[in-house]
N, C-alpha and C positions, 0 to 999 in steps of 0.2 A: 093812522097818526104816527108820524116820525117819531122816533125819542131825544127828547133835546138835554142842555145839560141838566134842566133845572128840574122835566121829572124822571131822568136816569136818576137823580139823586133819592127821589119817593121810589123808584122803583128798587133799589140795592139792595133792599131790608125783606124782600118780598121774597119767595119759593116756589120757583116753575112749580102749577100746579094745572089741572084739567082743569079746572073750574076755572081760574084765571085766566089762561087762554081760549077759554071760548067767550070770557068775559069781553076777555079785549076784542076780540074778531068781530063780538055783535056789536064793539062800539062803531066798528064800520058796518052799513046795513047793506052794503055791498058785498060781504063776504059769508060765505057759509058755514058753519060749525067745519071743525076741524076732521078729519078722519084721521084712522090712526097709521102712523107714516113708520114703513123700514124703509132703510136705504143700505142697499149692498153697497159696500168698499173695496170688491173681488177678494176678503181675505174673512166678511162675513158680515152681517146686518146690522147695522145701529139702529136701537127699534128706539125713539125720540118718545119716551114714557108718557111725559104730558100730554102726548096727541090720544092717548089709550082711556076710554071714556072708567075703565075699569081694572081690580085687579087681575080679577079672570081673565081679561083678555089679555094683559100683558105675560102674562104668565103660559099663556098657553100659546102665544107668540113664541117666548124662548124656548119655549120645547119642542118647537117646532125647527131647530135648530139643524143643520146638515151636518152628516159627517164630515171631517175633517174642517171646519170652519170654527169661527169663533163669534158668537151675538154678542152684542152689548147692549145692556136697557143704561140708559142715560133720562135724568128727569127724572130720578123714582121719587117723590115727594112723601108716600108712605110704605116703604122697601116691606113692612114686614109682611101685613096686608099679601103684598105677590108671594115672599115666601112661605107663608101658609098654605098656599095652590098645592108645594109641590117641594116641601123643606129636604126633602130625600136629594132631589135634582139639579137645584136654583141654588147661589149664593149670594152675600153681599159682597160687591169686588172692594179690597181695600185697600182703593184708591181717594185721592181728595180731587174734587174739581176745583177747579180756579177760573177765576174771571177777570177782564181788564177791560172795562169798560173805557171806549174809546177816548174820553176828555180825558183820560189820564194820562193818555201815552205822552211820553218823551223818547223827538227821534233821537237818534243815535250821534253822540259825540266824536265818535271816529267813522272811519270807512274801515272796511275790510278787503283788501284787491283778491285778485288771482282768481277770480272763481265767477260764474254767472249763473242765475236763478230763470228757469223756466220750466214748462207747462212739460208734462211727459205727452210724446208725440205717436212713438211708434213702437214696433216690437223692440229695436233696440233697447229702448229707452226703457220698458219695463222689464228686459231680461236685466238690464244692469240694476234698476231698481231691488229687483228678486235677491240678486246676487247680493246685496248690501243688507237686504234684509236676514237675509239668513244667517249672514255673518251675526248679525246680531240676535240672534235666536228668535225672529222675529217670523209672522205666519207670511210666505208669498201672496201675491195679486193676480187673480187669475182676471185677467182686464175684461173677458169677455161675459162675466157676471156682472159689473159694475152697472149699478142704476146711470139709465144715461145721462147726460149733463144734461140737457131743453126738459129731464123730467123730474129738476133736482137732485140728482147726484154731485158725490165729491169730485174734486180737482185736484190730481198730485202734480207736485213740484218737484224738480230734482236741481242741485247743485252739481254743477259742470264745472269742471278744472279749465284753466282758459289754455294752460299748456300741454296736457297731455289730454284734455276730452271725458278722463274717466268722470264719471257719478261719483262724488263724495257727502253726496249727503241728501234726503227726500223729506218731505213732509206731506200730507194731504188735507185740505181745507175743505168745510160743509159751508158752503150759503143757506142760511135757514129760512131765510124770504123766500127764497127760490124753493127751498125743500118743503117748508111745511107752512108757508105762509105768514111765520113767523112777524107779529104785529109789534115787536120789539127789537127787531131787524137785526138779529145776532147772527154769530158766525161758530164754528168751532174747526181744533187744530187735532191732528191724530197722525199715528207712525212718524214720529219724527224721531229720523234717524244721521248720523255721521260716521261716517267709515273712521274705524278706530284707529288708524294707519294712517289718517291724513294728519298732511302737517299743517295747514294751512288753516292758519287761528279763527274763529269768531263763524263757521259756517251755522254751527245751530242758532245763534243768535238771529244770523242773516234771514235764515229762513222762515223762523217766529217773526221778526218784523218784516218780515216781505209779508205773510198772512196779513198781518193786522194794518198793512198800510194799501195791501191790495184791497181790504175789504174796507178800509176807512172812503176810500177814492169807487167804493160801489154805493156809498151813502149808508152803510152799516154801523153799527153803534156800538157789537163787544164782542169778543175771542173768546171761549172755554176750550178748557183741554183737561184732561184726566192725567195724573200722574200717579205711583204709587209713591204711599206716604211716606217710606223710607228712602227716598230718590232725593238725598237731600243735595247733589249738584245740577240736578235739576229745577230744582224750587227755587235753589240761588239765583239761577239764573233769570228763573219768572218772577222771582220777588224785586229784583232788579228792571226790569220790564216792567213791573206795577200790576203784577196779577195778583189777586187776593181771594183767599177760599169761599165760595157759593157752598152754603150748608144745603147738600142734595146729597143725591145716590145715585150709582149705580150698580147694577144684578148681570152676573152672568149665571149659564149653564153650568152645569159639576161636567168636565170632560181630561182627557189627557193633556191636553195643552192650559186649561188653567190649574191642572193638581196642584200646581204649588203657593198657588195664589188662597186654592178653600183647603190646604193639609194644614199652609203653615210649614213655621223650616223645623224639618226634621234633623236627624243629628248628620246630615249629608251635607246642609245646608253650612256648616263651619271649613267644609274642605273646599282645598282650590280648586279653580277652574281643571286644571287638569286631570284631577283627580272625580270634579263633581259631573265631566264628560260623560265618564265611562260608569258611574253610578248611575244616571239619570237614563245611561241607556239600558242597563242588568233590571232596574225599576219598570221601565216600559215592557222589558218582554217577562216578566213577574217572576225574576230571581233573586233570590233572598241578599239583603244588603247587611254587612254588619260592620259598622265602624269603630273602628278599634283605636287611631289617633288621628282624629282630625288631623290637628296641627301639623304631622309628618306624612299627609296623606297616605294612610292606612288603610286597608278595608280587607273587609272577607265577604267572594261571593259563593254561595249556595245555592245549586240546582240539579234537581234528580239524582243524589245519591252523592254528585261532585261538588268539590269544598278544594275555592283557590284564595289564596292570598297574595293582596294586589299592594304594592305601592306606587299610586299613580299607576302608570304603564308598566311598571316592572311587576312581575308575575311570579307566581311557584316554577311555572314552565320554563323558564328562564336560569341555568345551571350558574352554581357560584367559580366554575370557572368561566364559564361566556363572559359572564358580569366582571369576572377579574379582565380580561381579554381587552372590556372597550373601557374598564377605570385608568387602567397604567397604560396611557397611552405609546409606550415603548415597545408593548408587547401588542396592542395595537396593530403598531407600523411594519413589527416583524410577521404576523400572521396574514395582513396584508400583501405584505412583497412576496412570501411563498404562495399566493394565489397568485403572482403576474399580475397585482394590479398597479396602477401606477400613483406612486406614494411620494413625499419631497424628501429630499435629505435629512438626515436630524444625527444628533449627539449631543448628549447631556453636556450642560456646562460644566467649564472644568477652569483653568488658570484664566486668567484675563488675557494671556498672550495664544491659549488655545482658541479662546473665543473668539478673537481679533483676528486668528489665523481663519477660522468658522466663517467670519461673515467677508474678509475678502476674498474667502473663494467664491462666495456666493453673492456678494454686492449689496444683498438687504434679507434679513434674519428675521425668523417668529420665535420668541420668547412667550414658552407656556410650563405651568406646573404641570408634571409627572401625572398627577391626580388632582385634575380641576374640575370644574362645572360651571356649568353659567354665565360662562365666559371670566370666572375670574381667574385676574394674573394671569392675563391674557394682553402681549403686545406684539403689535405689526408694524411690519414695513420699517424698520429698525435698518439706520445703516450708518451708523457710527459707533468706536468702541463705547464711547460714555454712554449713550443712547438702552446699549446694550445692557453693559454692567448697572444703568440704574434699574432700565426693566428686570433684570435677573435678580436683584434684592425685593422687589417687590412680589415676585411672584414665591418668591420664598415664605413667604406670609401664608400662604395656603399650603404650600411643600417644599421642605427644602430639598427635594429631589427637582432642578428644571432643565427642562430640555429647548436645546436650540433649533429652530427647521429653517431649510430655504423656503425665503418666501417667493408665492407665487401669483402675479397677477390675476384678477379674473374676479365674476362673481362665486360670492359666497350661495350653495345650492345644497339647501337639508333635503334628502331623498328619504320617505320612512316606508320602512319593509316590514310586513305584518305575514306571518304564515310564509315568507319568501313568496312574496309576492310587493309588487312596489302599488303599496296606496294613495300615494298623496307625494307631488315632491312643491318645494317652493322656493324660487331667489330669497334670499335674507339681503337686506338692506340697514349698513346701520345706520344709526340715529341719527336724522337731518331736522334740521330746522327753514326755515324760511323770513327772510328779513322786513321789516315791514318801515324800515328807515326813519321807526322814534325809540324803539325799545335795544337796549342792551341785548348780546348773544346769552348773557347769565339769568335774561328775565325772559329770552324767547326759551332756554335749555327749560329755564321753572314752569313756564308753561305747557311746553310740550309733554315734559313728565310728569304732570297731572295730567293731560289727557291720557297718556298711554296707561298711568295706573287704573283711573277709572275705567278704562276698556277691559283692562286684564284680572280685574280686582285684586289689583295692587302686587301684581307678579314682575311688574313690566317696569322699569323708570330710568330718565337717565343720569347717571352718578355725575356728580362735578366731582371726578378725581383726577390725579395725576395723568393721566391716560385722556382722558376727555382736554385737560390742559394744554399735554403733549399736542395732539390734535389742534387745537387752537393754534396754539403758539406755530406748528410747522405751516400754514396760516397764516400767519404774521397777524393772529391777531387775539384778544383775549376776553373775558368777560363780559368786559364793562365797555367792549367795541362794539360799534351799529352799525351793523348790515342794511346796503340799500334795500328800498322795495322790490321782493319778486325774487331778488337776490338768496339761492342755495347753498346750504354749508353743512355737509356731514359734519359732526361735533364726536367722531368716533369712528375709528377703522377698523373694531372688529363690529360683524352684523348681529350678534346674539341678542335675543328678544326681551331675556331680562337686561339687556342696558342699554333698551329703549327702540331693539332693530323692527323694525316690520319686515312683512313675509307680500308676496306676490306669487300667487299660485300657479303652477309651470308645467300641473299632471300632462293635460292633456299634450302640453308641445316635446315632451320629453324625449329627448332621442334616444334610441333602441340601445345605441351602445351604452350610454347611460344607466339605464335600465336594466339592461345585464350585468352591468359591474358591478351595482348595489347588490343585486340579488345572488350574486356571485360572493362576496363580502360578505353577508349576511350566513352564508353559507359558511364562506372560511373561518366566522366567529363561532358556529353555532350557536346562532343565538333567533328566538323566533320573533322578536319585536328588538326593534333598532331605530335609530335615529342614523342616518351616515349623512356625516359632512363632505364636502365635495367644493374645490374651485375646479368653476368653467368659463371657457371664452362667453358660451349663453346656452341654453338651458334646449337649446334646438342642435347642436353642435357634440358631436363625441368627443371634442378631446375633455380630460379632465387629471383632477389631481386630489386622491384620499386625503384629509387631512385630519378626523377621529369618529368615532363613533358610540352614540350616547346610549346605553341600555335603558334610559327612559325618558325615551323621547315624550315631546310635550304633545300630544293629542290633539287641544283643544288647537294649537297656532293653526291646525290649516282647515279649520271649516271653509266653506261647505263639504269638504270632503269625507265621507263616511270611515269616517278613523275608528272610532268608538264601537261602531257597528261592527268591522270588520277586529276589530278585538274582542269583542266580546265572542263573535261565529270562532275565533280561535279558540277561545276558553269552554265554551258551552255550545259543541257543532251542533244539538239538537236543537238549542233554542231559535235558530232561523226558522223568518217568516218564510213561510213556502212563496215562493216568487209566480 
C-alpha cells in the first residue's frame, strides 16, 4: 500500500519500529517478514535498526564493524536496550534525524546556474569525490565495497562545475523500497558535501532537492538525513526545505574517527582549525595535549621525556631570531637576496615625491606593513601617486613602519617547508564571486563570506573595506552593482585566505626549480617550518618572485595534504607509524 497524503498524516506521529514494519509488510500477504538489512556505502554500513528482529542482534552487527570504516545503526527505536550489549563499545550518535515528508515540499523559487547534478560514473568521478571528501574531514568511498545498486544499494551524486568540470559538491541517496522493502516507500540523504572554495551559490541546496524530487518522480513519499545537533547552518537550510525532527536514534561503534562525537569537546575543541590540525594529530598517535590559550592557539605537546610549545605551527624549534627574520619583512627581503633568490624591489616609504619617484620607476607598487599578517594593510597593483599615498596611511594602522615593492604580475603560490623539505604547495586565489544577475555584488560579497566562514570556522571572510572597494571601483563598479549570470569578479587583488582567498593544490605539478628555491630560503632563514610566498607565471613553470614568508604557516589551508603529520614526525621523530 502506497502512502497517500491522508495516512502520511496518521502515519508522522508514529516511531520506525520492528514490530511496525512487519506489521505493515503482512498487510501485504504478498511479502515476507523483513530480514535484517546493512547496506555498505564504501565508507561503511547503514545497519536500517527496524529491520533487526532484536537487540542482540543489532548490536552485535556493530561490532562487527571493520577496521577503518564507520557503521551507523539508523531506526533505533529503544537505543538503550542495544547499549546494554556492549556500553563499553557502542554509543548514542548525537545527531537529530529529520524528515520531509513529500506533500510538504515546496519546489524551488529561484534556479541556481553554472553547475550540473549527476550520477557518479567512473573512477574519475569517485577519485574527485574522495578528494572533496577529505577536504572536509570526511571517511573516503572505496566503490568497490559498495552494496550493488539491483540489490538495494545507495546512489551518489556529484555537482559538476559547467565551466571548468571540477566536482563541487556530492551527496548520496538510499531507496528504501528497493533496500529493505520499505512499505512506507521512504528514501534517505547522507555525505552531503560542497567544496568550501566554491563560489557558486545554492549547490547544497540543489543537491538536497535534486534527492527529494528524484525520489518524488520514483513514487517515493519522504527524505531522512542525520545531522548533528549543533550543525545549526545546516538545519537552516532543511528547516527551509520543510524537514522536521523524527524522534528516533541512531548508535554507532566507540572508534578513532567518532572520538569526538562519544568524548565530547574537550578543551581542544575551542582552538582553531589550525591549531585543532595538529592537536587532533599529537591525540591520534597518544601524545599528551595541554592547552594553555585556546583563544591565541596555544598548546603544549608531551611525549617520551620531550615537552614542545606550539602556537598553532610555530614551535619551541623555531629561534626568535628566524621568527624575527620572516616578521620584519625588510630583513626578509635582505636574507633573501644574499641567497641569490629572486626578490622585487622595495624601500620603505619616505616623502610623497620619493614614493612618486618609487612607483615611476616601476609603473605599479605593493604597499605592505613592515610587520603585517593576514594580509592586513596589504595593497596591490597601485599605480598612481594618490592610489599610493592612501594605501600607505592605511597600512600605518597595523605599522607605521611601510614598505613599498615592485609589483609583479603572476599567481599568488604559498609553498610550506616542514624539516626543509616542501610538503604541500598551493595557487592562492583571491576572493571571487560569481553573478547570478538579480543580486547586488554587496549581497553576493555577504554570501560568499558566510560560506567561507562556515568552512574555515570563522578564520576565513571577506571584509567590505576600502581595499575590497578599491577593487570594485577600478571595475567600474560598486556594491549595490549586478553582475550578469555566470559573470566573474575578483572583489580583491590580494589572495590571502583570511580575506576570503581559496587555495588550489599545485604539490604534485610543482617545478623542481621551484622546489629548491623554497627549500633554499627556508634554509637562508633558518627556520624549520615556514610558509614562503611566491608570484609565478604557474605553478609548473620556474620562473618566480619571493615576496615574504610566514613562520606560521596555516596547516589546515592545504588538506588533503599530510601537513600535520609531517609536523608532528618533526617534533616527535619516534612517534612515526612505521610505514
Amino acid at each position: 500500500m502506497r502512502s497517500t497524503a491522508f495516512n502520511q498524516r496518521l502515519l508522522r506521529g508514529q516511531t520506525p519500529s520492528y514490530e511496525r514494519l512487519q506489521a505493515r509488510l503482512a498487510e501485504d500477504h504478498t511479502s515476507q517478514p523483513s530480514q535484517p538489512q546493512a547496506i555498505h556505502c564504501g565508507w561503511g554500513r547503514l545497519l536500517i535498526g527496524h529491520t533487526y528482529p532484536d537487540a542482540t542482534a543489532l548490536a552485535e552487527s556493530l561490532l562487527d564493524e571493520q577496521p577503518g570504516e564507520r557503521d551507523i545503526a539508523l531506526y533505533v527505536a529503544a537505543p538503550h536496550q542495544v547499549l546494554a550489549h556492549a556500553p563499553q563499545q557502542l554509543f548514542l550518535d548525537p545527531s537529530d534525524t529529520l524528515r520531509l515528508w513529500f506533500t510538504d515540499y515546496r519546489p524551488a523559487r529561484r534556479s541556481f546556474r553554472g553547475f550540473r547534478i549527476r550520477r557518479a560514473q567512473n573512477d574519475a568521478d569517485w577519485q574527485a569525490i574522495n578528494c572533496l571528501y577529505q577536504t572536509r574531514g570526511m571517511l573516503p568511498i572505496d566503490p568497490d565495497k559498495l552494496t550493488p545498486y539491483n540489490e538495494g544499494g545507495p546512489t551518489y551524486w556529484l555537482a559538476e562545475d559547467e565551466d571548468s568540470g571540477a566536482v563541487i559538491g556530492s551527496v548520496m541517496g538510499l531507496n528504501h523500497q528497493r533496500a529493505f522493502r520499505d512499505p512506507e516507500n521512504g528514501s534517505s540523504l547522507w555525505c552531503l558535501a560542497v567544496d568550501p572554495q566554491c563560489s557558486r551559490p545554492g549547490v547544497g541546496e540543489v543537491l538536497v532537492r535534486h534527492l527529494i524530487e528524484h525520489g518524488m518522480s520514483r513514487g517515493l513519499s519522504y527524505l531522512d538525513l542525520s545531522v548533528l545537533h549543533d550543525n545549526k547552518q545546516a538545519k537552516k537550510l532543511y528547516a527551509k526545505l520543510g524537514f522536521r525532527e523524527l524522534q528516533i536514534f541512531s548508535l554507532k561503534r566507540k572508534n578513532g574517527i567518532n572520538q569526538p562525537l562519544f568524548l565530547g569537546p574537550g578543551p581542544q575543541a575551542e582552538l582553531n582549525p589550525y591549531a585543532r590540525i595538529i592537536v587532533d594529530e599529537a591525540l591520534r598517535r597518544g601524545i599528551e595535549v595541554q592547552v594553555d590559550d585556546a583563544e591565541a592557539g596555544l598548546f603544549t605537546l608531551s611525549h617520551g621525556g620531550r615537552r614542545i610549545r606550539c602556537r598553532e605551527s610555530l614551535c619551541d624549534l623555531t629561534s626568535a631570531v628566524s621568527m624575527t627574520l620572516c616578521q620584519d619583512k625588510r630583513l626578509t627581503h635582505r636574507a633573501l637576496s644574499r641567497a641569490d633568490l629572486s626578490v622585487p624591489a622595495q624601500r620603505l616609504a619616505a616623502s610623497a615625491e620619493d614614493n612618486a619617484a618609487f612607483l615611476a620607476e616601476h609603473g605599479a607598487v605593493v604597499v605592505k606593513p613592515v610587520d603585517g599578517e593576514q594580509g592586513q594593510g596589504v595593497a596591490v597593483d597601485l599605480r598612481t601617486p594618490g592610489e599610493v599615498q592612501e594605501a600607505i596611511e592605511r597600512a600605518r594602522v597595523f605599522d607605521q613602519r611601510v614598505l613599498l615593492e615592485s609589483y609583479h604580475e603572476g599567481h599568488d603560490l604559498r609553498v610550506l617547508v616542514i624539516g626543509y623539505e616542501v610538503v604541500a604547495a598551493a595557487i592562492r586565489r583571491p576572493a571571487e564571486i560569481i553573478g547570478d544577475g538579480r543580486h547586488s555584488i554587496g549581497k553576493l560579497i555577504d554570501a560568499q563570506s558566510r560560506r567561507r566562514q562556515a568552512a574555515t570556522g570563522g578564520e576565513s571572510r571577506i571584509p567590505k573595506d576600502a581595499e575590497t572597494l578599491r577593487t570594485l571601483h577600478g571595475a567600474g563598479l560598486d556594491y549595490d552593482s549586478v553582475l550578469p549570470a555566470g559573470e566573474r569578479l575578483a572583489v580583491r587583488k590580494t589572495a590571502n585566505l583570511h580575506t576570503g582567498g581559496t587555495l588550489e593544490d599545485v604539490t604534485t605539478i610543482l617545478h623542481p626549480t621551484l622546489r629548491d628555491a623554497a627549500i633554499k630560503a627556508a634554509r637562508a632563514l633558518e627556520i624549520p617550518v615556514v610558509g614562503l610566498d611566491l608570484l609565478v607565471p604557474a605553478a609548473d613553470q620556474p620562473e618566480y618572485v619571493f615576496i615574504e614568508a610566514n613562520e606560521r604557516a596555516g596547516l589546515a589551508n592545504h588538506e588533503p595534504q599530510p601537513t600535520a603529520e609531517r609536523f608532528v614526525d618533526l617534533l616527535f621523530p619516534l612517534s612515526q607509524t612505521p610505514s
